[in-house]
VOKOL-446169 format. One record per residue (C-alpha): residue number from 1; residue in three letters; x, y, z. Coordinates in steps of 0.05 Angstrom, whole numbers. Example, Ala and Ser with C-alpha at 12.3 -4.5 7.8 and 13.67 -1.06 7.14 Angstrom:
BEGIN
(node 1, ALA, (246, -90, 156))
(node 2, SER, (273, -21, 143))
This chain:
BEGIN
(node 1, UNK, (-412, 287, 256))
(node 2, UNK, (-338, 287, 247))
(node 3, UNK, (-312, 233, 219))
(node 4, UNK, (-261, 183, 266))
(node 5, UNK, (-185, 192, 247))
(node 6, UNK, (-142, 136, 260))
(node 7, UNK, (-63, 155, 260))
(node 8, UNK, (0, 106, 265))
(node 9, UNK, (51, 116, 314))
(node 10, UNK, (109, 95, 273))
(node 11, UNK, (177, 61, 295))
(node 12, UNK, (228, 57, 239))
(node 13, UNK, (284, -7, 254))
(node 14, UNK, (324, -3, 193))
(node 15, UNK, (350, -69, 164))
(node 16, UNK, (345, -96, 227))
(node 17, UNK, (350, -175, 215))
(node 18, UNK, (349, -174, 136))
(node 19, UNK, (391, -223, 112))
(node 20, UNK, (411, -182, 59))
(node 21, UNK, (398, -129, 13))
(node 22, UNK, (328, -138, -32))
(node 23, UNK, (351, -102, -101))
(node 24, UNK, (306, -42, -89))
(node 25, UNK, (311, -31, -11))
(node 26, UNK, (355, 19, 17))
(node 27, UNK, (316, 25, 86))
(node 28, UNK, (362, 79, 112))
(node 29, UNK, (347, 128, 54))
(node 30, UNK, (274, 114, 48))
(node 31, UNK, (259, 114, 124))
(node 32, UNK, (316, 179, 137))
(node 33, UNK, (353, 143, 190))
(node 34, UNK, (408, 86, 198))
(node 35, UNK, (399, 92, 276))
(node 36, UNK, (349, 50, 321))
(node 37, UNK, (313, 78, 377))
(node 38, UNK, (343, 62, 446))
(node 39, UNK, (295, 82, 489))
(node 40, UNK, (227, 53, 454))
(node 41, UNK, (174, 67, 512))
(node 42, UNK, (199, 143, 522))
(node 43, UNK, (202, 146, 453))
(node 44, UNK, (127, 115, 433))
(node 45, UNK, (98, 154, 510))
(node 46, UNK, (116, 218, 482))
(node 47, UNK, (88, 214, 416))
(node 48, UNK, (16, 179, 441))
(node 49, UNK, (17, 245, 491))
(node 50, UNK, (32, 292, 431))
(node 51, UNK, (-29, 250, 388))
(node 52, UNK, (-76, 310, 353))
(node 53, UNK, (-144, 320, 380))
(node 54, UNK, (-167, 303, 317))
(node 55, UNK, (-147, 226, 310))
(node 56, UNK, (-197, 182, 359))
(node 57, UNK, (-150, 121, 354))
(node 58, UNK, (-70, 101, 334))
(node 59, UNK, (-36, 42, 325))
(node 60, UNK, (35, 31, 335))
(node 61, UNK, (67, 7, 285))
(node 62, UNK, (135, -28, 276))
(node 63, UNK, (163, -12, 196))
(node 64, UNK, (226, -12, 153))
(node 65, UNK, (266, -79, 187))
(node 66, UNK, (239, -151, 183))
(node 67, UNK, (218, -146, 256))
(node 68, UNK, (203, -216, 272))
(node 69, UNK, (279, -238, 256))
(node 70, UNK, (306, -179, 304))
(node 71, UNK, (320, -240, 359))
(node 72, UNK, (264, -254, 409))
(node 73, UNK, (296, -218, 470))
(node 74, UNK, (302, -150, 426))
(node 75, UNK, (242, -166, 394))
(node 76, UNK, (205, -176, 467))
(node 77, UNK, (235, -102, 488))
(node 78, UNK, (201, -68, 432))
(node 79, UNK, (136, -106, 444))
(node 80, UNK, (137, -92, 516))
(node 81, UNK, (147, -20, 508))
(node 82, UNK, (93, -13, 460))
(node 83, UNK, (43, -59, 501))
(node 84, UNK, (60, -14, 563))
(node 85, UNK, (46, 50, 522))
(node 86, UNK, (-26, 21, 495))
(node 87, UNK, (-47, 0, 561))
(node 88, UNK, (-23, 75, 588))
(node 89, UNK, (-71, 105, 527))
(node 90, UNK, (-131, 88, 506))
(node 91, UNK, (-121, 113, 441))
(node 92, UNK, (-75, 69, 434))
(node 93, UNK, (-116, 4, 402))
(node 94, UNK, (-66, -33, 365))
(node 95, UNK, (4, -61, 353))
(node 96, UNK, (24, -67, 277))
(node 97, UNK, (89, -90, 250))
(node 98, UNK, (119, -109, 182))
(node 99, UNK, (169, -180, 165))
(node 100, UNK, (189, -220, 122))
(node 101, UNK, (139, -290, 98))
(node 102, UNK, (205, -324, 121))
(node 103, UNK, (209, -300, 181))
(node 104, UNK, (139, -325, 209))
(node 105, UNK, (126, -386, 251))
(node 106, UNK, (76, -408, 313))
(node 107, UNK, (128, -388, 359))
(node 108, UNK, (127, -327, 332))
(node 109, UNK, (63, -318, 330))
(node 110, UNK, (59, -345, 397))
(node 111, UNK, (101, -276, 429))
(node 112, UNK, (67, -229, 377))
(node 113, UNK, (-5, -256, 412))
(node 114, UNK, (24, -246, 484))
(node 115, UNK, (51, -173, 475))
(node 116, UNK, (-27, -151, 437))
(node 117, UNK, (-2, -152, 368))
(node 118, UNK, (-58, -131, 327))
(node 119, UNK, (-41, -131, 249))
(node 120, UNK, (22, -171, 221))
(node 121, UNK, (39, -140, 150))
(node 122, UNK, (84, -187, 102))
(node 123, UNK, (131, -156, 41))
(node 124, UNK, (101, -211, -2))
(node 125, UNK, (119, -155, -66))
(node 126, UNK, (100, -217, -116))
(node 127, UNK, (79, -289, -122))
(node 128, UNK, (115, -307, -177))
(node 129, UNK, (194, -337, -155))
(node 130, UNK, (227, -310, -218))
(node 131, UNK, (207, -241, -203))
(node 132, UNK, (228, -264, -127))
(node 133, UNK, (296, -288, -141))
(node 134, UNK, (316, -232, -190))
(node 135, UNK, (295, -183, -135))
(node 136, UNK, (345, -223, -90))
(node 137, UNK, (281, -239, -36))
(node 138, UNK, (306, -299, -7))
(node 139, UNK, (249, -329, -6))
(node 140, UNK, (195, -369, -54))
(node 141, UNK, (118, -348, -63))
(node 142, UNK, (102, -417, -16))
(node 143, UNK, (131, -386, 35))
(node 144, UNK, (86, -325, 33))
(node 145, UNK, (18, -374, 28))
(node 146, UNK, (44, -410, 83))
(node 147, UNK, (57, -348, 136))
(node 148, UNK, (-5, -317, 110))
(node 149, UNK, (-50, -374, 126))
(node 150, UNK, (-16, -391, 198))
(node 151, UNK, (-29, -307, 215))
(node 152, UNK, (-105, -318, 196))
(node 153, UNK, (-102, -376, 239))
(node 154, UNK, (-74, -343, 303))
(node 155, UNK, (-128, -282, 285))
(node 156, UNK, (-78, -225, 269))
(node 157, UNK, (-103, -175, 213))
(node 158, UNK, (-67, -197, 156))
(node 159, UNK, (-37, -142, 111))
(node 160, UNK, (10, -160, 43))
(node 161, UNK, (47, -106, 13))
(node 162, UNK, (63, -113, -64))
(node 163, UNK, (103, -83, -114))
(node 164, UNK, (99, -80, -189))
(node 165, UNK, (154, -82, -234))
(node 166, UNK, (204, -118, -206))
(node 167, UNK, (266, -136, -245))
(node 168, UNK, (218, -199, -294))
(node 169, UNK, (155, -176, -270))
(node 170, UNK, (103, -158, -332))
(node 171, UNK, (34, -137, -338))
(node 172, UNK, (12, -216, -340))
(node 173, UNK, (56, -231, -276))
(node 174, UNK, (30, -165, -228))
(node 175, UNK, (-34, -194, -242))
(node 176, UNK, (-29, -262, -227))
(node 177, UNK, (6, -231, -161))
(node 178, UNK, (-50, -192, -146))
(node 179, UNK, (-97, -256, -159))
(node 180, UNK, (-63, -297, -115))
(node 181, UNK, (-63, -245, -52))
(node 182, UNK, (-133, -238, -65))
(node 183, UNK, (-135, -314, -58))
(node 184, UNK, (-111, -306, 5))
(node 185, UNK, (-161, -269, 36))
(node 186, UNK, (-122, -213, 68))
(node 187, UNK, (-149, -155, 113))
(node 188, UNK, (-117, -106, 74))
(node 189, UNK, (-60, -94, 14))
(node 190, UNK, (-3, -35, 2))
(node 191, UNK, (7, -25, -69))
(node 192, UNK, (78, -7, -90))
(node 193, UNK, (100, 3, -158))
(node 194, UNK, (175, 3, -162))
(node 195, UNK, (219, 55, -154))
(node 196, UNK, (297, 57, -160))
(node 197, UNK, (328, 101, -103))
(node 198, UNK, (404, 120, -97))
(node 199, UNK, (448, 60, -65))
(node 200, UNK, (412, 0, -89))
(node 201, UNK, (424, -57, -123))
(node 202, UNK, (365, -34, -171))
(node 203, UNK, (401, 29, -186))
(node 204, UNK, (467, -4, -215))
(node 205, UNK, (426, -53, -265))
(node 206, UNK, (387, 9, -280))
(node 207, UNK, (455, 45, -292))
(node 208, UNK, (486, -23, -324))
(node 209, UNK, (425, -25, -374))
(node 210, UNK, (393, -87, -334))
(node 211, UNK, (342, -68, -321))
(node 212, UNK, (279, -12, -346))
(node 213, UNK, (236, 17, -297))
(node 214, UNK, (174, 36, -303))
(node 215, UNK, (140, 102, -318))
(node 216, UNK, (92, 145, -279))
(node 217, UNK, (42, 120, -331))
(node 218, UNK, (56, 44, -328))
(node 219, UNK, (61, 48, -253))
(node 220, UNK, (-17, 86, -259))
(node 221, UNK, (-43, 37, -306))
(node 222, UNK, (-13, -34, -268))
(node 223, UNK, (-33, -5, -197))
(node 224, UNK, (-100, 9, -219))
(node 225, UNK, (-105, -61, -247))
(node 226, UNK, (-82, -84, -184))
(node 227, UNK, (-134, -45, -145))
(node 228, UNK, (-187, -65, -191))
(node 229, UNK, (-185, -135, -171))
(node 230, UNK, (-175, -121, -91))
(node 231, UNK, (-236, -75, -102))
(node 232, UNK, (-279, -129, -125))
(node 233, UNK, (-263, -180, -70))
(node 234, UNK, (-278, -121, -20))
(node 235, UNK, (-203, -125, 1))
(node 236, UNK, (-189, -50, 37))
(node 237, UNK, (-131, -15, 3))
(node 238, UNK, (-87, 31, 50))
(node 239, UNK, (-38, 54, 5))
(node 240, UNK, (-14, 57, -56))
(node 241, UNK, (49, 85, -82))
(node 242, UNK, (107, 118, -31))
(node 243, UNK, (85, 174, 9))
(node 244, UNK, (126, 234, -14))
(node 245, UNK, (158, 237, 53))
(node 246, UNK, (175, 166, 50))
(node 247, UNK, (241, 195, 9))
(node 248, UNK, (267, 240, 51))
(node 249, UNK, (319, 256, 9))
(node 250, UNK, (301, 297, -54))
(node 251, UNK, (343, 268, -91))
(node 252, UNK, (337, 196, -76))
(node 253, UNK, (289, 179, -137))
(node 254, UNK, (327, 155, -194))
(node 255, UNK, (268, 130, -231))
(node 256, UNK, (205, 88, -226))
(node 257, UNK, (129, 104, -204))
(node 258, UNK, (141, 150, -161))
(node 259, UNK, (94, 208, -161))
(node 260, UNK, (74, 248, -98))
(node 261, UNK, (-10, 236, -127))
(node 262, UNK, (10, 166, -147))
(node 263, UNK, (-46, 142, -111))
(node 264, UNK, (-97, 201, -129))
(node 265, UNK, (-81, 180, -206))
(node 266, UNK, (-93, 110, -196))
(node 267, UNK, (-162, 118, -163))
(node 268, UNK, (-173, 171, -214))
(node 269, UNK, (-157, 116, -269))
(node 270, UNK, (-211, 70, -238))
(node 271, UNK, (-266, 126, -246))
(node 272, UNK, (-242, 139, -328))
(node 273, UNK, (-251, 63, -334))
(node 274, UNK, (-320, 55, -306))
(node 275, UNK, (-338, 117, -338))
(node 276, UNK, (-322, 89, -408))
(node 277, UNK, (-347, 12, -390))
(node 278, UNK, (-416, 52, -383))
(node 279, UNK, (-410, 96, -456))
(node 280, UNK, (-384, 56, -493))
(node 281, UNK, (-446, 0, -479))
(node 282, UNK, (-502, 48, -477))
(node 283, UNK, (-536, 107, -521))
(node 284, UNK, (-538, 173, -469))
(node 285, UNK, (-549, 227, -523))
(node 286, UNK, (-492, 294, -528))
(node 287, UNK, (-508, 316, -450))
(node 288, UNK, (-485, 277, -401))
(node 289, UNK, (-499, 287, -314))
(node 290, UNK, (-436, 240, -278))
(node 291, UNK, (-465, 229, -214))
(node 292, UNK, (-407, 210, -162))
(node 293, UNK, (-412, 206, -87))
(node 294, UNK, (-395, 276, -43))
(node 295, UNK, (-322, 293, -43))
(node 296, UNK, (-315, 247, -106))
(node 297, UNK, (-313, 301, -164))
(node 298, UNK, (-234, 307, -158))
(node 299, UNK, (-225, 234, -176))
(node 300, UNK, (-274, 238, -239))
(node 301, UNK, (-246, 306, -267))
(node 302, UNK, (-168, 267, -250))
(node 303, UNK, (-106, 303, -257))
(node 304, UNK, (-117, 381, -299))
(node 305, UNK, (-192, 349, -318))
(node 306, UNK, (-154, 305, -363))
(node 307, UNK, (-213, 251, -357))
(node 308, UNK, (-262, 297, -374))
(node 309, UNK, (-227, 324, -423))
(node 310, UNK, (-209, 255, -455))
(node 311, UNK, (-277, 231, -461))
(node 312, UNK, (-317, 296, -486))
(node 313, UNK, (-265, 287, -541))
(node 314, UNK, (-262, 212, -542))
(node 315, UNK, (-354, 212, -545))
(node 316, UNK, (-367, 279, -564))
(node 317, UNK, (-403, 296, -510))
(node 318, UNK, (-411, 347, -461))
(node 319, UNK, (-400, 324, -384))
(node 320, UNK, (-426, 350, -316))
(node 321, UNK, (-407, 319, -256))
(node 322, UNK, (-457, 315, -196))
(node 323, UNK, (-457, 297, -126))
(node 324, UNK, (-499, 254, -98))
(node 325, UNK, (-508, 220, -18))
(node 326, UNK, (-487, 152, -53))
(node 327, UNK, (-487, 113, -116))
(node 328, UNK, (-534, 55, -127))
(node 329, UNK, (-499, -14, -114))
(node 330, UNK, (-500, -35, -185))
(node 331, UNK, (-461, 28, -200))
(node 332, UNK, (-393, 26, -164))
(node 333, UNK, (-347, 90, -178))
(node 334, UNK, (-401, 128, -224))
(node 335, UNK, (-466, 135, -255))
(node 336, UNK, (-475, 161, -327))
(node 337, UNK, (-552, 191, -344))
(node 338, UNK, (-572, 242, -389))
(node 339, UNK, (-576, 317, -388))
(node 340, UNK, (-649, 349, -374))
């Protein structure tokens, strides 16, 4: 049987009601328009007709502004359209958006309920207020618990999107972030890992000597950190790192972690960990059968086989990978037995 694909139907509203600029936002580069869409029902009618075959479901989804500070009469248009559109489609089966935790109150909520909102995603990006005030947020970590607890409460899917290394963020401080949204119970989490694009704040410290991004390596390493933790509270992960087309400019990226297999690394990363948590606490002999689950050997091998490669060297051992249906519960990304 073929497996259900569920698509988003997205609508970008650059900087629509941001206060200001965050130091690493530049909406209008990452999203590839300054321009908002006038006519939002022919817009979102046309694209649910032009839906693949292939995706069962779609949500709309409302990213790249802080939606819920748009004014209510705009705000009502765009909900209206999209309601309109869902109850034309039946594919249609939700209404997502993303805001600011400032931005969030039971009136709010009370218009996002009427129109069929689904899912309300928050740019929490961290829970510490240093990190928030050097990245010019406008806004403390309370102020995140509090919209985040008052969406559970009205029943919307709660999604926080979070970034590591932030101008003052550190190993110590991602992780407490990352603790604390688990804390929180949410539906789901997008990890970001910073990157500096063209006409930002970010970009002059980075120029000035401010501030020091990270690398493709530190981003892999604190996102997988991240993950671990939202992995173990059972706390779905739909994204991490920019999608490639995100930057629709090539030549936006000024530095950062950005990597087009950001993600695929990251995962991979998880795998290399559990795989050495199991060798390095038990005796398996020289030949060694990794059993992952189907379609799982690319995230063992990683990036060029560089995990099997590392730990052949690392043990000095010989590695097969296997797939099997599924692991055993106790065993999460892999399963390490011996050769026959």
């Amino acid at each position: 049987m073929a497996k259900a694909l569920h698509a988003n139907i997205p609508v970008f509203v650059p900087h629509l009601a941001c206060p200001n600029d965050c130091v690493f936002c530049n909406q209008r580069r990452i999203s590839g328009t300054a321009e908002v869409i006038a006519d939002v029902y022919g817009f979102l009618s046309k694209a649910a007709g032009e839906l693949d075959e292939k995706f069962t479901s779609a949500d709309i989804a409302f990213f790249g502004g802080s939606f819920t500070g748009i004014g209510e009469s705009e705000m009502r248009r765009y909900l209206s359209a999209a309601k309109r559109v869902m109850e034309e489609n039946p594919k249609i089966t939700g209404i997502r958006l993303s805001t600011r935790p400032d931005y969030i109150d039971e009136n709010i909520l009370d218009i996002l309920r009427e129109y069929g909102v689904t899912a309300v995603e928050l740019g929490a990006q961290s829970f510490c207020d240093d990190v928030l005030e050097l990245s010019k947020r406008g806004h403390r970590a309370e102020a995140i618990e509090k919209a985040s607890r008052l969406i559970k409460k009205y029943g919307f899917s709660l999604v926080l999107q979070l970034m590591t290394g932030l101008p003052g963020d550190s190993l110590e401080k991602t992780l407490f972030t990352a603790k604390s949204a688990a804390a929180l119970e949410p539906d789901a989490v997008r990890i970001y890992p910073c990157v500096v694009v063209k006409d930002t704040c970010l970009a002059d410290m980075m120029q000035a000597g401010e501030y020091e991004p990270l690398t493709v390596d530190e981003a892999v390493f604190r996102a997988a950190e991240m993950a671990e933790i939202f992995i173990e509270k059972g706390i779905k992960i739909l994204r991490i790192g920019l999608h490639s087309s995100d930057l629709v400019q090539s030549d936006s990226v000024l530095g950062g972690g950005f990597h087009p297999a950001l993600g695929e690394m990251v995962i991979s990363r998880l795998y290399l960990k559990e795989a050495e948590k199991q060798l390095s606490h038990g005796n398996f002999g020289q030949n060694l059968i990794f059993e992952v689950e189907k379609g799982c050997i690319s995230k063992m091998n990683g990036q060029k086989r560089c995990n099997i490669l590392h730990l052949e060297e690392k043990y000095g051992v010989k590695i097969k990978i296997s797939e099997v249906p599924f692991l055993d519960e106790s065993f999460r990304f892999v399963k390490i037995t011996k050769s026959c």
